[in-house]
PDBQT receptor file of N, H, CA, C and O in Angstrom, charges set to zero:
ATOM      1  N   UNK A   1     -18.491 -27.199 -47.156  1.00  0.00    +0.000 N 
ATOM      2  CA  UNK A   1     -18.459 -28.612 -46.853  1.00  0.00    +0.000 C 
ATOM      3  C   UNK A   1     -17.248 -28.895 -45.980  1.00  0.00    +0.000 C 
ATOM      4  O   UNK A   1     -16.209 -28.248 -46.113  1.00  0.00    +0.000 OA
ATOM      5  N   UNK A   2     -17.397 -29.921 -45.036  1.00  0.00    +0.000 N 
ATOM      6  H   UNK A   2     -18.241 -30.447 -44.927  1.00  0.00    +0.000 HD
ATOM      7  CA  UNK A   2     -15.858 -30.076 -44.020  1.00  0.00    +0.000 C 
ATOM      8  C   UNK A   2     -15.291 -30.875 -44.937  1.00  0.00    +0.000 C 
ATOM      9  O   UNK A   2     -15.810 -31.367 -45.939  1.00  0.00    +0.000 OA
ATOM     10  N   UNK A   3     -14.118 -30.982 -44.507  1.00  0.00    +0.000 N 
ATOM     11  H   UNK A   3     -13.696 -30.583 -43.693  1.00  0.00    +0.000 HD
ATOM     12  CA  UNK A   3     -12.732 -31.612 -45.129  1.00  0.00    +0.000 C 
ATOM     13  C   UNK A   3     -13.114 -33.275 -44.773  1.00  0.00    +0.000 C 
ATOM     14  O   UNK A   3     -14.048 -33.738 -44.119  1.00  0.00    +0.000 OA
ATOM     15  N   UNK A   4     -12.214 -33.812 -45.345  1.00  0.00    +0.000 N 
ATOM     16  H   UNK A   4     -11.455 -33.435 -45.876  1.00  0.00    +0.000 HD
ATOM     17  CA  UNK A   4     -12.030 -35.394 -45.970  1.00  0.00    +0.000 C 
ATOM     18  C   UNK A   4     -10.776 -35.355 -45.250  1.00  0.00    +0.000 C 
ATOM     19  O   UNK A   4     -10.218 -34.320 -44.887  1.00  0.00    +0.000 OA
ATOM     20  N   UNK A   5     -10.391 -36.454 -45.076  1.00  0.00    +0.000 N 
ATOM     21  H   UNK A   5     -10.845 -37.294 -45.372  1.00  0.00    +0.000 HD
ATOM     22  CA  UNK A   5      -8.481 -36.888 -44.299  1.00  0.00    +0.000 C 
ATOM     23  C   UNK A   5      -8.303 -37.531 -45.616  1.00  0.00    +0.000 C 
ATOM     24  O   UNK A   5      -8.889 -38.608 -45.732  1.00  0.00    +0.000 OA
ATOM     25  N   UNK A   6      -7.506 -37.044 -46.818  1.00  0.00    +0.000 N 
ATOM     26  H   UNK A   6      -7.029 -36.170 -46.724  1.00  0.00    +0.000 HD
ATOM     27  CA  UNK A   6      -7.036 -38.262 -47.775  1.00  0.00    +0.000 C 
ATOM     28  C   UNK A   6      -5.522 -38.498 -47.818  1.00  0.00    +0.000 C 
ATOM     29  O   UNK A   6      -4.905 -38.800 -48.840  1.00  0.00    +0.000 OA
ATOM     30  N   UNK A   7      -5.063 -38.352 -46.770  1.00  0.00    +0.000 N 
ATOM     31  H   UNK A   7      -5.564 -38.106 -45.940  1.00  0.00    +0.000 HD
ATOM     32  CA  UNK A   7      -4.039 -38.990 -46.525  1.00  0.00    +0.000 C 
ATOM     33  C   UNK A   7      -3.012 -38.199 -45.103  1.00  0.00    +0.000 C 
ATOM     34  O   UNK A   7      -3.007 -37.016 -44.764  1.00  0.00    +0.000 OA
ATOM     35  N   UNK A   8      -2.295 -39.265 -44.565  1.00  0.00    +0.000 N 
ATOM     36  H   UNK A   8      -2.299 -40.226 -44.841  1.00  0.00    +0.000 HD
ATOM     37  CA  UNK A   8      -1.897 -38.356 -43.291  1.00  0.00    +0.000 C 
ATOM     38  C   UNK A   8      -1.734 -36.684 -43.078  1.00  0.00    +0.000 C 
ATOM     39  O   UNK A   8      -2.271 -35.872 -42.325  1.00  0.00    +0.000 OA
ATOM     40  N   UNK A   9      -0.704 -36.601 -44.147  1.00  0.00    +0.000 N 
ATOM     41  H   UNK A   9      -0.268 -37.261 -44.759  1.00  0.00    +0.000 HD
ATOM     42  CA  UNK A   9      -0.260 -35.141 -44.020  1.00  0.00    +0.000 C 
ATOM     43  C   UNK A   9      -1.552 -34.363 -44.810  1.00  0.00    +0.000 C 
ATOM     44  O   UNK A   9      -1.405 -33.162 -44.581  1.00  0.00    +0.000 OA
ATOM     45  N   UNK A  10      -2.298 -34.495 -45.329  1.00  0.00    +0.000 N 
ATOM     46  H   UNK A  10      -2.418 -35.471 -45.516  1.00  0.00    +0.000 HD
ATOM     47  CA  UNK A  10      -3.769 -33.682 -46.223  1.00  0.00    +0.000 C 
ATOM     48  C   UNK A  10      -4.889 -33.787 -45.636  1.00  0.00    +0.000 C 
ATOM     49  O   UNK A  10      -5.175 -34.370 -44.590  1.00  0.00    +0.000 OA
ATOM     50  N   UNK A  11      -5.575 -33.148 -46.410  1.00  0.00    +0.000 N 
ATOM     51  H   UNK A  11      -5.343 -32.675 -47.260  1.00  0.00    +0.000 HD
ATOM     52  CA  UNK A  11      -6.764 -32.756 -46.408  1.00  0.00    +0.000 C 
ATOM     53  C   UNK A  11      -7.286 -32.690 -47.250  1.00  0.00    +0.000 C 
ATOM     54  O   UNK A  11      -6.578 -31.980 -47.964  1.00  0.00    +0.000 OA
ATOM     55  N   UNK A  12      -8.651 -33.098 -48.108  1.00  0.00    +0.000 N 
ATOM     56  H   UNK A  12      -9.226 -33.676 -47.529  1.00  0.00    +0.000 HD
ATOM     57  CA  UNK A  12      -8.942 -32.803 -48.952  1.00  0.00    +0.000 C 
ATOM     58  C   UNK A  12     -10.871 -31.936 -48.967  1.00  0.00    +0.000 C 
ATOM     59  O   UNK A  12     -11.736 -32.715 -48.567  1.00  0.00    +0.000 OA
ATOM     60  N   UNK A  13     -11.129 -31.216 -49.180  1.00  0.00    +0.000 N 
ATOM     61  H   UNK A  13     -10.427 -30.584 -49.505  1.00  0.00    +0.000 HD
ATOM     62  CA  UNK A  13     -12.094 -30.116 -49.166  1.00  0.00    +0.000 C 
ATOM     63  C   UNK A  13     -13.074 -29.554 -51.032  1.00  0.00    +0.000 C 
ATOM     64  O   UNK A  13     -12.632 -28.912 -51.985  1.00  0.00    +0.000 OA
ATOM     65  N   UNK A  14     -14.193 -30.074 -50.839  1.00  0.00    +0.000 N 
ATOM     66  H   UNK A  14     -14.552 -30.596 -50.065  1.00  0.00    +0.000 HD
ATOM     67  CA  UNK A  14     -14.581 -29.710 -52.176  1.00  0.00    +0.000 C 
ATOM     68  C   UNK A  14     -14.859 -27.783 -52.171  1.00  0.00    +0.000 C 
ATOM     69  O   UNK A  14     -15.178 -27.234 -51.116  1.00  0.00    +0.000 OA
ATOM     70  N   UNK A  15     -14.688 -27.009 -53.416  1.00  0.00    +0.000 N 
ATOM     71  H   UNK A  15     -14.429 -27.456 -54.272  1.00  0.00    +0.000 HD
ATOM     72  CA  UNK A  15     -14.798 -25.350 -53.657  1.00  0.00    +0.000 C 
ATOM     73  C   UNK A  15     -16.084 -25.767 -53.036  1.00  0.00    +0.000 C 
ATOM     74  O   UNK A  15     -16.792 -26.774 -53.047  1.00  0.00    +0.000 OA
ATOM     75  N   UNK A  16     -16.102 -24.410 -52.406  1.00  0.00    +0.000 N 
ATOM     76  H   UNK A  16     -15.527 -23.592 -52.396  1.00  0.00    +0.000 HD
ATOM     77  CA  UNK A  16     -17.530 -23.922 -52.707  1.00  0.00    +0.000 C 
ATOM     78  C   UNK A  16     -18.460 -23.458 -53.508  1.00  0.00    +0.000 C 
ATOM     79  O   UNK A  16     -19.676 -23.328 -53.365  1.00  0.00    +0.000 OA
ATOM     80  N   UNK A  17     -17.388 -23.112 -54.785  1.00  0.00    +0.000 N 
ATOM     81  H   UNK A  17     -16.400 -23.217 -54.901  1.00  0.00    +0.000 HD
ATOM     82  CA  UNK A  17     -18.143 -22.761 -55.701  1.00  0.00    +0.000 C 
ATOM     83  C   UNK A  17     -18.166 -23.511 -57.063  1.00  0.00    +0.000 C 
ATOM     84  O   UNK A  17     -19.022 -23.130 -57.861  1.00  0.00    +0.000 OA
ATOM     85  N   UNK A  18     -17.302 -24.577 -57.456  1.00  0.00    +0.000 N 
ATOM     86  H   UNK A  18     -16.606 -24.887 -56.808  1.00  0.00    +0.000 HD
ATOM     87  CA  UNK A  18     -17.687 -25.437 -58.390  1.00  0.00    +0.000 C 
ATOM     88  C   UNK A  18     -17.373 -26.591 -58.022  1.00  0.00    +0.000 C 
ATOM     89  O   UNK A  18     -16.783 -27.220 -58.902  1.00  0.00    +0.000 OA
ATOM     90  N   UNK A  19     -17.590 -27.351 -56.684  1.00  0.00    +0.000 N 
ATOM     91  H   UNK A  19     -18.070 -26.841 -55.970  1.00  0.00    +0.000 HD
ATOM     92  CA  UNK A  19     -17.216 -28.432 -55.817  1.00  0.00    +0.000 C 
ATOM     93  C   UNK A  19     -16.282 -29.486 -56.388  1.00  0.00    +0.000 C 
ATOM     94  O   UNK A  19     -16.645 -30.656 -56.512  1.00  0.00    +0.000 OA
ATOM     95  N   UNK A  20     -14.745 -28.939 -56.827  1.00  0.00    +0.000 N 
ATOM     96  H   UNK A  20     -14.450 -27.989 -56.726  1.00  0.00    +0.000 HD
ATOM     97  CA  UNK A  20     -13.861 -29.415 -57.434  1.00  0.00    +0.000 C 
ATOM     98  C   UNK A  20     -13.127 -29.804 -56.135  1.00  0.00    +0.000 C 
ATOM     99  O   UNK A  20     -13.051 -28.994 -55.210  1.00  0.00    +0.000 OA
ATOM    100  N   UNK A  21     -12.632 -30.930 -56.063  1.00  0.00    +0.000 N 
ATOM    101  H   UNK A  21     -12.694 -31.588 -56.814  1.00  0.00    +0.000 HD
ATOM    102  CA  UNK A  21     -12.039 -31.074 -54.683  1.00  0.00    +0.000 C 
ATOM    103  C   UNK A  21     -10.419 -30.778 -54.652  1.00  0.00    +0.000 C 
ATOM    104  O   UNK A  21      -9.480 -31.357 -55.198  1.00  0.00    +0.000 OA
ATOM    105  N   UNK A  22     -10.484 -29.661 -53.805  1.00  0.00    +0.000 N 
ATOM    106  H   UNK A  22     -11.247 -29.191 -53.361  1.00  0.00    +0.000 HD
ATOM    107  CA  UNK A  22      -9.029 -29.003 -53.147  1.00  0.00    +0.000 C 
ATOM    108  C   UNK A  22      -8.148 -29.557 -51.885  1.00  0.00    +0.000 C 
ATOM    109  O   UNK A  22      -8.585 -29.398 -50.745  1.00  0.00    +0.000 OA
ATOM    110  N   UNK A  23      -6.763 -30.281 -52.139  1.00  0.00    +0.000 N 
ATOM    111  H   UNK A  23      -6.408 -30.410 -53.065  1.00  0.00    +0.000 HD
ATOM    112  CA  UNK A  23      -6.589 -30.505 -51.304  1.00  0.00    +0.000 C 
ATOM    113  C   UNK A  23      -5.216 -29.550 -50.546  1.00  0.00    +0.000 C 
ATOM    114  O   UNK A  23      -4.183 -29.039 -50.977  1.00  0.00    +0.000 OA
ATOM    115  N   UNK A  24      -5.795 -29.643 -49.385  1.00  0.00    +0.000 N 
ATOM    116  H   UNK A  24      -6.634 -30.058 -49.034  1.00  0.00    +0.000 HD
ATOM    117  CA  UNK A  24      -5.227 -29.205 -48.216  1.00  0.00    +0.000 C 
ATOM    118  C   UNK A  24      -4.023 -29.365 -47.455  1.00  0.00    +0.000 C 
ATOM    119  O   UNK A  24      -4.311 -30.141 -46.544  1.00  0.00    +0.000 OA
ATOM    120  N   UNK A  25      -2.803 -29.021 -47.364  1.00  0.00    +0.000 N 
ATOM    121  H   UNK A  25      -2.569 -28.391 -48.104  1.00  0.00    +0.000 HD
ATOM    122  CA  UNK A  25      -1.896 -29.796 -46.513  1.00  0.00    +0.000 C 
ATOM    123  C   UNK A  25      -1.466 -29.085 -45.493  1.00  0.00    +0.000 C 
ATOM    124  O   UNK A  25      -1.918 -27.954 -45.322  1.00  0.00    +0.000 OA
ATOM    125  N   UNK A  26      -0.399 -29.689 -44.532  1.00  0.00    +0.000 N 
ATOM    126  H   UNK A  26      -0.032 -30.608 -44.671  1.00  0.00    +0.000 HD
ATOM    127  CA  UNK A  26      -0.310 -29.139 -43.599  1.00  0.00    +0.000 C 
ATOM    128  C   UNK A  26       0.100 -27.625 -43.262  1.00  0.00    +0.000 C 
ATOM    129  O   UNK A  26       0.037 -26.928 -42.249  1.00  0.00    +0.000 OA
ATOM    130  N   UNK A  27       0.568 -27.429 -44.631  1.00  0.00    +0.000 N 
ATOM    131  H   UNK A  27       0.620 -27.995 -45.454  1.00  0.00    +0.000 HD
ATOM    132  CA  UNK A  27       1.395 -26.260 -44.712  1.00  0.00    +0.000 C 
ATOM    133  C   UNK A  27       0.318 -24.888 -44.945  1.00  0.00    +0.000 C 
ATOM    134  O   UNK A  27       0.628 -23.698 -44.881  1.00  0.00    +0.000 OA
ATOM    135  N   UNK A  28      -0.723 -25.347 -45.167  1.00  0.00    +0.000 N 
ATOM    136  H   UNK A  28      -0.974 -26.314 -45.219  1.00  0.00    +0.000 HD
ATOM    137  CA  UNK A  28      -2.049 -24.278 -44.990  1.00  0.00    +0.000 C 
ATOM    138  C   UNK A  28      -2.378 -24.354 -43.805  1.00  0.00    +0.000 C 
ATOM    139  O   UNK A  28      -2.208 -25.339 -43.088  1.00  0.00    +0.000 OA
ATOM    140  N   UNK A  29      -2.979 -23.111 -43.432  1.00  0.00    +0.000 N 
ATOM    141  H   UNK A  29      -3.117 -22.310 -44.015  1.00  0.00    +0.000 HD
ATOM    142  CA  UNK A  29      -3.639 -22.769 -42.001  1.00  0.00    +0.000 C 
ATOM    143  C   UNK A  29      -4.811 -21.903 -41.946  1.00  0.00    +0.000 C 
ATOM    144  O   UNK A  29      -5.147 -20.974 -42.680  1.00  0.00    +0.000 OA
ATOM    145  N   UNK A  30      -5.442 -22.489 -40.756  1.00  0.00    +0.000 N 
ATOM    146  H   UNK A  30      -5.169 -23.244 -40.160  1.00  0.00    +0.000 HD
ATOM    147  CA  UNK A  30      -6.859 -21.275 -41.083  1.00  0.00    +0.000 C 
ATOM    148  C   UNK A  30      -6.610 -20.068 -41.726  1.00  0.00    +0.000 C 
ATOM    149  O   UNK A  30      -5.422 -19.989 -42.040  1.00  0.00    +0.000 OA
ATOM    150  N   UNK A  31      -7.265 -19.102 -42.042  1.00  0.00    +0.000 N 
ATOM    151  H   UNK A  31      -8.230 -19.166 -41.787  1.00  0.00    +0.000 HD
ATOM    152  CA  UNK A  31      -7.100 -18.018 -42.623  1.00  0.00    +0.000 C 
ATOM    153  C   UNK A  31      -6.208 -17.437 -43.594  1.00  0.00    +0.000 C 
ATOM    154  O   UNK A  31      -6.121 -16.236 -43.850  1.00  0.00    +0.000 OA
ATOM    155  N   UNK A  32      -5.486 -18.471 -44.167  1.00  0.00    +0.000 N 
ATOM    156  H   UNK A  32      -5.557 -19.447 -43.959  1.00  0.00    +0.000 HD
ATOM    157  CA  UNK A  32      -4.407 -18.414 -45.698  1.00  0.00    +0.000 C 
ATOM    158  C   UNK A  32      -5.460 -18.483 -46.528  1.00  0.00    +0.000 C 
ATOM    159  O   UNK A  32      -6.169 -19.483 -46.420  1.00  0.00    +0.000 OA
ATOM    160  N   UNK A  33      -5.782 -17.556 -47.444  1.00  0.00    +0.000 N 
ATOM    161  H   UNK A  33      -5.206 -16.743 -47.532  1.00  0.00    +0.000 HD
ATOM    162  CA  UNK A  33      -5.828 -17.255 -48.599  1.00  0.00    +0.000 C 
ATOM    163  C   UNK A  33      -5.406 -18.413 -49.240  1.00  0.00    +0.000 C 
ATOM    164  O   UNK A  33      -4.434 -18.926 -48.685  1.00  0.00    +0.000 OA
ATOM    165  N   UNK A  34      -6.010 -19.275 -50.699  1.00  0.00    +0.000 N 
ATOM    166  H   UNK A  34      -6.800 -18.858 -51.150  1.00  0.00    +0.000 HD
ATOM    167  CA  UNK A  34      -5.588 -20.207 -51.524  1.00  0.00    +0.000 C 
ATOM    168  C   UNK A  34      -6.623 -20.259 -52.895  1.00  0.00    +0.000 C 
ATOM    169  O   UNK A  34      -7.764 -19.807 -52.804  1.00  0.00    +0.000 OA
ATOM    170  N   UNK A  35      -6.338 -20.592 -53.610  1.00  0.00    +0.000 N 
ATOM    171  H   UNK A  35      -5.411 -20.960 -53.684  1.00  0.00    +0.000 HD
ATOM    172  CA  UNK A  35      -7.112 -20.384 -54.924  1.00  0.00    +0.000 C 
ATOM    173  C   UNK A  35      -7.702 -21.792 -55.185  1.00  0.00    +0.000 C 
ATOM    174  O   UNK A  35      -7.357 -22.815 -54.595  1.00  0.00    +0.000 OA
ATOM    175  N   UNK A  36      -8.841 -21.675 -56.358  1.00  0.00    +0.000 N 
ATOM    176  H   UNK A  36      -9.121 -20.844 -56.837  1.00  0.00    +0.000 HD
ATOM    177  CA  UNK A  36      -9.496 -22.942 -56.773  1.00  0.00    +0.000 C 
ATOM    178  C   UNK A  36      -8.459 -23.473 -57.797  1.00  0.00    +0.000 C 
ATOM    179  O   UNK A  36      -8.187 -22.462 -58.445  1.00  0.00    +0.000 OA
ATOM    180  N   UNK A  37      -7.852 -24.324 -58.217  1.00  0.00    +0.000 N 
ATOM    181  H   UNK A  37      -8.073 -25.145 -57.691  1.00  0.00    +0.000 HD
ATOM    182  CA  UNK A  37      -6.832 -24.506 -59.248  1.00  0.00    +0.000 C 
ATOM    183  C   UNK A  37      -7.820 -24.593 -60.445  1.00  0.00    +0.000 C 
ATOM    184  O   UNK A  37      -7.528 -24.040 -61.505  1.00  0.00    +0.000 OA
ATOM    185  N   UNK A  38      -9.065 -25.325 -60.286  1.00  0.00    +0.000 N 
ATOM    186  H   UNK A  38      -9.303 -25.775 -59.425  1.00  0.00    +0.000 HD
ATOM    187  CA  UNK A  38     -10.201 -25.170 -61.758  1.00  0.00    +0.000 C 
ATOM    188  C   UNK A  38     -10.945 -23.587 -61.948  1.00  0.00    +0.000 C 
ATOM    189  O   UNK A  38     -10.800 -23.145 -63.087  1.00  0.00    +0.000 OA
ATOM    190  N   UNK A  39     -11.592 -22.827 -61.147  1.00  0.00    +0.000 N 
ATOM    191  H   UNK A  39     -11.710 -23.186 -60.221  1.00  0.00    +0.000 HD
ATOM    192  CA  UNK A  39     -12.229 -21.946 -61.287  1.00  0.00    +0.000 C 
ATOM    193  C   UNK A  39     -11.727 -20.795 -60.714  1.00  0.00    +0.000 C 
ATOM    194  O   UNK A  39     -12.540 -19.920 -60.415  1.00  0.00    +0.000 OA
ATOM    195  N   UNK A  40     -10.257 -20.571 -60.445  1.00  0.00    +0.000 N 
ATOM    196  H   UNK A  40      -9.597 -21.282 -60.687  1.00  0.00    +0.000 HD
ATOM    197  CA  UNK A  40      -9.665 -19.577 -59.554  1.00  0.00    +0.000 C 
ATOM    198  C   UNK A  40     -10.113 -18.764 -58.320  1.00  0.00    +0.000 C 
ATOM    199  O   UNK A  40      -9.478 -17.802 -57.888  1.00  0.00    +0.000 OA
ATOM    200  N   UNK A  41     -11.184 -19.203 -57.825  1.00  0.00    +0.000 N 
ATOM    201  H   UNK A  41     -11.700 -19.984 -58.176  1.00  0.00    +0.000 HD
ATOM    202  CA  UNK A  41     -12.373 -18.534 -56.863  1.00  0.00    +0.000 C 
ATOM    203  C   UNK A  41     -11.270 -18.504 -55.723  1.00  0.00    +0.000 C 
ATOM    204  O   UNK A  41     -10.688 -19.581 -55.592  1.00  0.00    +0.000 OA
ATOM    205  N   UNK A  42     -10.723 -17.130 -54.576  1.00  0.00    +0.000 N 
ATOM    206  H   UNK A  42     -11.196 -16.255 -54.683  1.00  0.00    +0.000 HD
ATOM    207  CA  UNK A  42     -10.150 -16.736 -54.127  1.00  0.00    +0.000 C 
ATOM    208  C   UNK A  42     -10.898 -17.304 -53.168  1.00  0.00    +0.000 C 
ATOM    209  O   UNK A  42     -12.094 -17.026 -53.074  1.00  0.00    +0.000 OA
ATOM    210  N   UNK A  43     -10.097 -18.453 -52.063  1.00  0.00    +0.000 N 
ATOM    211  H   UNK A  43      -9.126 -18.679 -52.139  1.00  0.00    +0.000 HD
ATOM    212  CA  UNK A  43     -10.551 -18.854 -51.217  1.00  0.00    +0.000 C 
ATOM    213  C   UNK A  43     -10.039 -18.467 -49.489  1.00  0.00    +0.000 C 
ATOM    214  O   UNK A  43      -9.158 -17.613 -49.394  1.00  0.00    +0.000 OA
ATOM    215  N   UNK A  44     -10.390 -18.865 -48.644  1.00  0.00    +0.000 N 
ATOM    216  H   UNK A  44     -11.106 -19.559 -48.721  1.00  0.00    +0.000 HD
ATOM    217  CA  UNK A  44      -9.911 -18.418 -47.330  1.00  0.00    +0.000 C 
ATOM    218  C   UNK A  44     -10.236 -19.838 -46.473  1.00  0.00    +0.000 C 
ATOM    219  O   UNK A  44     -11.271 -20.494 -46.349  1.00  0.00    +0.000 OA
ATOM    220  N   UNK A  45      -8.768 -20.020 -45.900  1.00  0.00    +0.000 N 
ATOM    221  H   UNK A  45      -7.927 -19.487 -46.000  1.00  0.00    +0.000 HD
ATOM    222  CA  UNK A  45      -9.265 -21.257 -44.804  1.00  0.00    +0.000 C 
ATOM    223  C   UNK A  45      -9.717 -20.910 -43.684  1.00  0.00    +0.000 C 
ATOM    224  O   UNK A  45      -9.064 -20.083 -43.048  1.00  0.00    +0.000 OA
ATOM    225  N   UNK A  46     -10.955 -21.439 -43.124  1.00  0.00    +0.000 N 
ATOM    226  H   UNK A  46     -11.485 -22.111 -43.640  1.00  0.00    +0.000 HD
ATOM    227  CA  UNK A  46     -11.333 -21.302 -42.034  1.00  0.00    +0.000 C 
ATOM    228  C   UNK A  46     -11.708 -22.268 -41.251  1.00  0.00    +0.000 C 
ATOM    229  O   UNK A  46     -12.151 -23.199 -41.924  1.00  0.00    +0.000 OA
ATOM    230  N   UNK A  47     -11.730 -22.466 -40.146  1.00  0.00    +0.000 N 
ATOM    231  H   UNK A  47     -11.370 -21.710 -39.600  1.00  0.00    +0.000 HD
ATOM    232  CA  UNK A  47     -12.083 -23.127 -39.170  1.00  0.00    +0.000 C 
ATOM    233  C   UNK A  47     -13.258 -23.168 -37.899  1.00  0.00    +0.000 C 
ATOM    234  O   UNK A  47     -13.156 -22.267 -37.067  1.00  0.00    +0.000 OA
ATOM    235  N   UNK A  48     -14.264 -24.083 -37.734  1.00  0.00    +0.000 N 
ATOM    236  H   UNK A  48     -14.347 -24.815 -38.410  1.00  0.00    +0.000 HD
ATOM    237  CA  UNK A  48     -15.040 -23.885 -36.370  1.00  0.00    +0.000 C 
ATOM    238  C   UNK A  48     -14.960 -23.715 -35.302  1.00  0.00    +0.000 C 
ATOM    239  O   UNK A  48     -14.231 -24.575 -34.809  1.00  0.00    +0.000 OA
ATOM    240  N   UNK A  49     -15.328 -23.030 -34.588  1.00  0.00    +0.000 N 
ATOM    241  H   UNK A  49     -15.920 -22.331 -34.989  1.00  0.00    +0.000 HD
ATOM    242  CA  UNK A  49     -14.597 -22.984 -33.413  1.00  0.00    +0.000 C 
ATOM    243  C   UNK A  49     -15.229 -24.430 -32.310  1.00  0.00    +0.000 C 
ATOM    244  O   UNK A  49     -14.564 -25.241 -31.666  1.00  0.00    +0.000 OA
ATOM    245  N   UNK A  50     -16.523 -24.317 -32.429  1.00  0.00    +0.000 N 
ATOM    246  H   UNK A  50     -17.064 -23.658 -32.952  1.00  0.00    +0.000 HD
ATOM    247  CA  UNK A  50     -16.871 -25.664 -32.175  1.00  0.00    +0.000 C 
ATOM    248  C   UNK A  50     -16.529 -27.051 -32.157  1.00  0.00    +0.000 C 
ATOM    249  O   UNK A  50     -16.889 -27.861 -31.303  1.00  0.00    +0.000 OA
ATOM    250  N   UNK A  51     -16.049 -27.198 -32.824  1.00  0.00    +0.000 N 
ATOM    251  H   UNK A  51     -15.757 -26.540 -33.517  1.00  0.00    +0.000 HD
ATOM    252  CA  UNK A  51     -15.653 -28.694 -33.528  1.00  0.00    +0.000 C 
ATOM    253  C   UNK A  51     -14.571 -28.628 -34.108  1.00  0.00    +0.000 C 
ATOM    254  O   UNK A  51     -13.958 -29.696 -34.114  1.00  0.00    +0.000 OA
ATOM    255  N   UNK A  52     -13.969 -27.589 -34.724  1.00  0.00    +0.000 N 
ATOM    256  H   UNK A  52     -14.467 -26.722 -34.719  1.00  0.00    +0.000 HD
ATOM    257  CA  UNK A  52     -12.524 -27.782 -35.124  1.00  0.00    +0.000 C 
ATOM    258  C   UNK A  52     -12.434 -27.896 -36.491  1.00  0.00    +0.000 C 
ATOM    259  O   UNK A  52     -11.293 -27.884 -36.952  1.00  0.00    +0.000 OA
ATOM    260  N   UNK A  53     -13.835 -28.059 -37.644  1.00  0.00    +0.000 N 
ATOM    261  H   UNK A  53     -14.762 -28.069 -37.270  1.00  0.00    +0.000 HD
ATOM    262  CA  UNK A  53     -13.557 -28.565 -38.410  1.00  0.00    +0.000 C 
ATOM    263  C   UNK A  53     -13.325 -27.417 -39.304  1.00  0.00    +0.000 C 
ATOM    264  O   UNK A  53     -13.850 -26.308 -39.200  1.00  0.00    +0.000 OA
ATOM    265  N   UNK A  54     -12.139 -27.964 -40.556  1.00  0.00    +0.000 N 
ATOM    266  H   UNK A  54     -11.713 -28.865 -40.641  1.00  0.00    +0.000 HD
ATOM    267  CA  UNK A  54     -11.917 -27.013 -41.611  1.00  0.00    +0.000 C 
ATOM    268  C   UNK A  54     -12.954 -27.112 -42.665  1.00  0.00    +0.000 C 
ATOM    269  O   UNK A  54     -13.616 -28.085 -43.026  1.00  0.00    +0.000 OA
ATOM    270  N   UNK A  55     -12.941 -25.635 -43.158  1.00  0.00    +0.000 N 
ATOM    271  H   UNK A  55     -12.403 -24.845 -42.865  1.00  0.00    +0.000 HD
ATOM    272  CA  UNK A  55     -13.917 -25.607 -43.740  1.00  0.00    +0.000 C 
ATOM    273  C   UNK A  55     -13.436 -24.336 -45.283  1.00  0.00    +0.000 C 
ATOM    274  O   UNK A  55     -12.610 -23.489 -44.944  1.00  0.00    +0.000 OA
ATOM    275  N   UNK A  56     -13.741 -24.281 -46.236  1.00  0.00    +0.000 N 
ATOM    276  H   UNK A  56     -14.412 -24.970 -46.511  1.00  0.00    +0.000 HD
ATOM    277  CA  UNK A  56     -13.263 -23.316 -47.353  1.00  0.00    +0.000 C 
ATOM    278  C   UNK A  56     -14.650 -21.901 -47.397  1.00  0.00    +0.000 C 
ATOM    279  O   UNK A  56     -15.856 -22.146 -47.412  1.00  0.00    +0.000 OA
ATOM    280  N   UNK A  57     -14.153 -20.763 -47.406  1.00  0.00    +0.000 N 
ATOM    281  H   UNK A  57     -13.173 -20.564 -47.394  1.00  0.00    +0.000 HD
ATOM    282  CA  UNK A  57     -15.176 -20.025 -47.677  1.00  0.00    +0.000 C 
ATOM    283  C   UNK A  57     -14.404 -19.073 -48.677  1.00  0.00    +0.000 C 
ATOM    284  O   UNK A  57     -13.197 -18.846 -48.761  1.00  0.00    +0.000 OA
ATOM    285  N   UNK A  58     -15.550 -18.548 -49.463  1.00  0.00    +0.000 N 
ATOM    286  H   UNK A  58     -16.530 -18.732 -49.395  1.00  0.00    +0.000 HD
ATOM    287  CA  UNK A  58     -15.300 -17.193 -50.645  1.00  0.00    +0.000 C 
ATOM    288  C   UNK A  58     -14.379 -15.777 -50.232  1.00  0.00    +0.000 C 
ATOM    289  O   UNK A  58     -14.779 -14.990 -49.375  1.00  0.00    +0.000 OA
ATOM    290  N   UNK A  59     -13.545 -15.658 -50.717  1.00  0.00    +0.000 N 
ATOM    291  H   UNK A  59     -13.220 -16.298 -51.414  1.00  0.00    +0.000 HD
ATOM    292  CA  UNK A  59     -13.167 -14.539 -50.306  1.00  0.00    +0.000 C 
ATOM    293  C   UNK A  59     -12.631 -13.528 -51.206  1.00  0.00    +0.000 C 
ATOM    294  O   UNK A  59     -11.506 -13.297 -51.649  1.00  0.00    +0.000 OA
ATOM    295  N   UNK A  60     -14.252 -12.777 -51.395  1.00  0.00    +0.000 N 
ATOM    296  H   UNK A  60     -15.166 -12.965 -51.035  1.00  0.00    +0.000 HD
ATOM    297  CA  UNK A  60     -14.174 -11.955 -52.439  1.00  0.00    +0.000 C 
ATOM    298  C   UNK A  60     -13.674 -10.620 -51.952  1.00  0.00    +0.000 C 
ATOM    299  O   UNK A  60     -13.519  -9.692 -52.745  1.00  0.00    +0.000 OA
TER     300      UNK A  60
């Protein structure tokens, strides 16, 4: 799912795998590694190249 703006400096992004919403700040960047804080599901930031938008995928 793409990211939400919930507030200047954030982001906010539901898991992909138990759509708990994770938020994002500036201090993450595509491809950092970050965890689900509810279901620990090892996540990876990524980005479109298209459109720009952030996006969370599995990274098992």
């Amino acid at each position: 799912m793409a990211g939400k703006v919930s507030s200047k400096d954030s982001l906010t992004i539901d898991c992909p795998m138990c759509d708990v919403e994770i938020t994002i700040t500036q201090d993450d960047r595509p491809g950092d590694q970050i965890f689900c804080v509810y279901c620990s599901t090892p996540l990876k930031i990524r980005k479109k190249k298209e459109t720009d938008e952030i996006y969370l995928e599995e990274d098992f």
